[in-house]
C-alpha positions as CSV (number, residue, x, y, z in Angstrom):
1,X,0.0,0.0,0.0
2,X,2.9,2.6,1.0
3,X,4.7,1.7,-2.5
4,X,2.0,2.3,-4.8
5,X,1.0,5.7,-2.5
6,X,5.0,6.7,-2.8
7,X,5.0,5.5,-7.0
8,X,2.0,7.6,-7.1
9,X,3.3,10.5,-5.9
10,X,6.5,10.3,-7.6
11,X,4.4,10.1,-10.8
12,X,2.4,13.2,-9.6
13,X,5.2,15.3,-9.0
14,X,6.8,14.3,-12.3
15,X,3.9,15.1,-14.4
16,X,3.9,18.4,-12.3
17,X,7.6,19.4,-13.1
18,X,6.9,18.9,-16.7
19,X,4.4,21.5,-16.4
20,X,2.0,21.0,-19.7
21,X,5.0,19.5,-21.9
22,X,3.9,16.6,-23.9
23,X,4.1,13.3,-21.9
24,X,6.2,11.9,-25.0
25,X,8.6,14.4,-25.4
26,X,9.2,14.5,-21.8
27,X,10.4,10.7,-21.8
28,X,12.3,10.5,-24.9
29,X,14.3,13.9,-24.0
30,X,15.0,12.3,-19.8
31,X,15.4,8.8,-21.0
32,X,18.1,9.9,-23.9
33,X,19.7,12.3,-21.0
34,X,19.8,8.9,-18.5
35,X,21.0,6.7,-21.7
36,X,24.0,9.0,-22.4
37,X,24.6,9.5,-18.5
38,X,25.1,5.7,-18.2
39,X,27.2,5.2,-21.6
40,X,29.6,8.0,-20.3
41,X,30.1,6.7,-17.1
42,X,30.4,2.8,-18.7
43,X,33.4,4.3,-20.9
44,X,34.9,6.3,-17.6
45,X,35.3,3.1,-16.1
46,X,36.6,0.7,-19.2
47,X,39.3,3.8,-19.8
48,X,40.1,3.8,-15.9
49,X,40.8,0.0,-16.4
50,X,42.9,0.0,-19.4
51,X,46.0,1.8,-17.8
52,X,45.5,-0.5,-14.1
53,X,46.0,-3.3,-17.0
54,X,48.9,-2.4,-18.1
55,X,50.3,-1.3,-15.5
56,X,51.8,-4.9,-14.4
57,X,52.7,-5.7,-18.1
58,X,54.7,-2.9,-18.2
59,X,56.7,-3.4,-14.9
60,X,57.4,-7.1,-16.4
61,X,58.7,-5.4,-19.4
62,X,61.1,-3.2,-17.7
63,X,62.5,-5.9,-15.5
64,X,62.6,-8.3,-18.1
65,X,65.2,-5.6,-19.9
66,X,67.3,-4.6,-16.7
67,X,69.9,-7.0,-18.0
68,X,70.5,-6.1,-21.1
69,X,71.3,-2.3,-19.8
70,X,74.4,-0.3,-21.2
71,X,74.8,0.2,-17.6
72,X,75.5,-3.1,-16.2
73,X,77.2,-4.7,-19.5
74,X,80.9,-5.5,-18.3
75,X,83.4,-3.3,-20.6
76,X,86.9,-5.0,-20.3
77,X,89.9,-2.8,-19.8
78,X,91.7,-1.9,-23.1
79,X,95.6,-1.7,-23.1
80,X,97.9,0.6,-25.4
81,X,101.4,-1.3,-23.9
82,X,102.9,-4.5,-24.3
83,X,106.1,-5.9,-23.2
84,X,107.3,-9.4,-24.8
85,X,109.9,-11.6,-23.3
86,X,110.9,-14.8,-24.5
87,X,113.0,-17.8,-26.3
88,X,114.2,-17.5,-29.9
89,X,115.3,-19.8,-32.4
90,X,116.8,-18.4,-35.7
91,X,118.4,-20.5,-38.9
92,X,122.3,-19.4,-39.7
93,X,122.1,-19.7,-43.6
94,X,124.6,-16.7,-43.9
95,X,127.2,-19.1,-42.2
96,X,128.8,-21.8,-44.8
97,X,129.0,-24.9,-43.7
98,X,126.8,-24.5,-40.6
99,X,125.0,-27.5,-39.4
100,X,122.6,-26.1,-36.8
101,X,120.8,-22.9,-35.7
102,X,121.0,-20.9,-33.1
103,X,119.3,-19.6,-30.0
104,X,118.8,-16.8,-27.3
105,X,116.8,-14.1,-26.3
106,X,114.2,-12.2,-28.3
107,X,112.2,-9.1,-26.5
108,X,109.9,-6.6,-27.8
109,X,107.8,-3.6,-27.2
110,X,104.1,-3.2,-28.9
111,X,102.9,0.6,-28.8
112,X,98.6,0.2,-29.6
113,X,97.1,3.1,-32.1
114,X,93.5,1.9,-32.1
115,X,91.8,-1.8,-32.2
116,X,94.0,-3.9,-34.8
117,X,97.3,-1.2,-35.5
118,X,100.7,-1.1,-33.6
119,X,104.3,-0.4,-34.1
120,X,106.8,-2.8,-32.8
121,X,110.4,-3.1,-31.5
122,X,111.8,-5.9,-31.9
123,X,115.4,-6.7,-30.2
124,X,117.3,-10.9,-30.2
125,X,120.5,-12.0,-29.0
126,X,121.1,-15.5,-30.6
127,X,124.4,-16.4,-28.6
128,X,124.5,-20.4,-28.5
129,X,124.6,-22.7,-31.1
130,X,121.7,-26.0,-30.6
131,X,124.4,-28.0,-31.0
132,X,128.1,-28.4,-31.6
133,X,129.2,-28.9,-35.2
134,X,129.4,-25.1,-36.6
135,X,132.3,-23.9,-37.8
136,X,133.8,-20.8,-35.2
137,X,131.7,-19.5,-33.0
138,X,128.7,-17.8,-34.6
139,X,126.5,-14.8,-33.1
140,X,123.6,-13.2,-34.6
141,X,121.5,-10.1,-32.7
142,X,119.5,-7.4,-34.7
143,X,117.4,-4.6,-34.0
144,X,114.0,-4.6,-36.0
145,X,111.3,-2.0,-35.9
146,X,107.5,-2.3,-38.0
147,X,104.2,-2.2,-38.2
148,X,102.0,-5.1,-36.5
149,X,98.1,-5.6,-37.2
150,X,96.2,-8.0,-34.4
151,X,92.7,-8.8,-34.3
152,X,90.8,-11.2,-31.6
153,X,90.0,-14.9,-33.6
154,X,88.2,-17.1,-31.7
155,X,88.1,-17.7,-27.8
156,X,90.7,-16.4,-25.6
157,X,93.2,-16.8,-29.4
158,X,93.9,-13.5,-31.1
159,X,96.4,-13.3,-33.6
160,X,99.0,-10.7,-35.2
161,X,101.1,-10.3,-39.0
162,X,104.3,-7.9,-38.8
163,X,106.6,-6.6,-41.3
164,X,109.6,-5.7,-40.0
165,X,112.7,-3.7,-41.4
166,X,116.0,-3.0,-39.4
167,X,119.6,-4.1,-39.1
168,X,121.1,-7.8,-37.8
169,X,124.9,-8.5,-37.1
170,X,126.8,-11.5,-37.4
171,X,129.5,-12.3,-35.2
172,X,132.3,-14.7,-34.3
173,X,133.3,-15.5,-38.5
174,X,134.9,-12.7,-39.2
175,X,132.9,-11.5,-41.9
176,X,133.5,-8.8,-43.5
177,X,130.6,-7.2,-43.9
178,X,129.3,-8.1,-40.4
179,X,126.5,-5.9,-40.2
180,X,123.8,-5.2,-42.8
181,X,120.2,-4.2,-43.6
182,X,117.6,-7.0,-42.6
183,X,113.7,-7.3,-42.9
184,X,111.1,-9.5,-43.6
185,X,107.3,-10.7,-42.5
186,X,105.6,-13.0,-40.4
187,X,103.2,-13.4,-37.6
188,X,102.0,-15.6,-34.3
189,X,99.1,-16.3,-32.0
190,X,98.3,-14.8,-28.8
191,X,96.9,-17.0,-25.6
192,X,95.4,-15.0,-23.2
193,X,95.8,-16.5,-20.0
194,X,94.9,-13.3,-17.5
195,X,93.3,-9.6,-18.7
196,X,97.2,-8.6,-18.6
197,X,99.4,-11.7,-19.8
198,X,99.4,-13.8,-22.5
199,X,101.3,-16.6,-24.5
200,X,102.4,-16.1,-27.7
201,X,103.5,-18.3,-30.2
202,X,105.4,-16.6,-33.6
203,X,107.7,-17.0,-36.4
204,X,108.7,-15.0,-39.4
205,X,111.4,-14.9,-42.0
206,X,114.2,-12.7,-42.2
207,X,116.3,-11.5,-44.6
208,X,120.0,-10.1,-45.0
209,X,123.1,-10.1,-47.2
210,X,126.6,-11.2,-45.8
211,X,129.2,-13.2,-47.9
212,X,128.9,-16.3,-47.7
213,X,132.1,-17.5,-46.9
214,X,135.3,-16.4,-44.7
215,X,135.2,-13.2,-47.0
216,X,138.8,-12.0,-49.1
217,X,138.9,-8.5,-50.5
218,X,136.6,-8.2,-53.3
219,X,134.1,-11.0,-52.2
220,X,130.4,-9.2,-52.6
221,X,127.3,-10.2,-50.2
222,X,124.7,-12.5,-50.7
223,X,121.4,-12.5,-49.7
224,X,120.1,-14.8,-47.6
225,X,117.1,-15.6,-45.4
226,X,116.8,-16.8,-41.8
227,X,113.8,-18.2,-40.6
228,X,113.1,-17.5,-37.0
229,X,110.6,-19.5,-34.1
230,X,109.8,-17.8,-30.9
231,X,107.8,-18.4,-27.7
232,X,107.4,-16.1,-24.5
233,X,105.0,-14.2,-22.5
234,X,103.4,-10.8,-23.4
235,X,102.5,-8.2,-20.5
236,X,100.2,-5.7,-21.3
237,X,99.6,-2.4,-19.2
């Protein structure tokens, strides 16, 4: 009894608000005003859920590409320096009637201009004979100074090619001349055992002219060429 009283009322006092406005225009003009009211707060609240969506798909996103951050890649140190140490072996074709090589000392330096390009200095003593059988006592040391290209192969291997250009000296055969101009090419591989020291592994052949035998005025050089085997350690800083 009180609802139909209260919708009676409420239908009274609509019909009084309205005034004398048609009973049909009145309800399609507040019916399309409630219709829109509803459809814009429907899309308020699909367009508030959209962003609280992807919100978590986002966050994944960003942790998922922490790693791969310029900032936490590890950059390993580069070095312009190296200092090379180590054992030599070298041919003695410039010696007649030698039997055996000889061997000794060979040290360098490497100076670094960029990625793949040095200059190298490159110093042996060969002061011993492998074994007995060469006539006099022969000596060999030169001085040798070139450019050096090295690039990273595979690994922990990188490898190197020099050409190198300089003078070598013979000693102990009384050749006249004893010193002359020497070069030549080759190249080795590089071990790397810690950031700063690696083995190394090369072997190149070298040229130079000296007469051939025990030398009497007027004898002319020959050429000849030496090829030479070294191992050792390389420090770089």
């Amino acid at each position: 009894m009180e609802r139909i009283v209260y919708e009676g009322t409420a239908f009274q006092s609509q019909r009084q608000s309205r005034g004398t406005e048609p009973e049909a225009a009145w309800f399609l003009k507040h019916g399309f005003e409630e219709s829109f009211a509803l459809k814009r707060n429907f899309l308020i609240s699909i367009l508030a859920m959209v962003p609280a969506a992807l919100m978590p798909l986002a966050a994944i996103g960003q942790v998922a590409s922490a790693p791969e951050s310029p900032s936490a890649e590890r950059t390993e140190p580069t070095y312009k320096n190296q200092v090379f140490a180590g054992f030599g072996y070298t041919s003695l074709n410039q010696v007649n009637q030698s039997r055996y090589g000889l061997e000794g000392v060979n040290l360098a330096y490497i100076r670094d201009f960029g990625q793949y390009f040095g200059l190298t200095a490159d110093g042996v003593a060969y002061t011993r004979s492998v074994a007995a059988g060469n006539p006099g006592d022969p000596k060999v040391d030169a001085l040798l100074l070139g450019p050096v290209l090295h690039a990273p192969l595979f690994g922990k291997i990188s490898g190197f090619v020099h050409v190198l250009l300089g003078v070598e000296h013979t000693g102990g055969e009384n050749q006249r001349p004893n010193i002359s101009f020497a070069g030549g090419m080759g190249g080795g591989l590089d071990y790397r055992l810690t950031q700063r020291f690696f083995l190394r592994a090369s072997g190149d052949d070298i040229a130079s002219s000296f007469t051939v035998n025990n030398p009497a005025p007027g004898d002319s050089p020959h050429e000849r060429w030496n090829s030479r085997a070294t191992i050792g350690v390389v420090y770089k800083f």
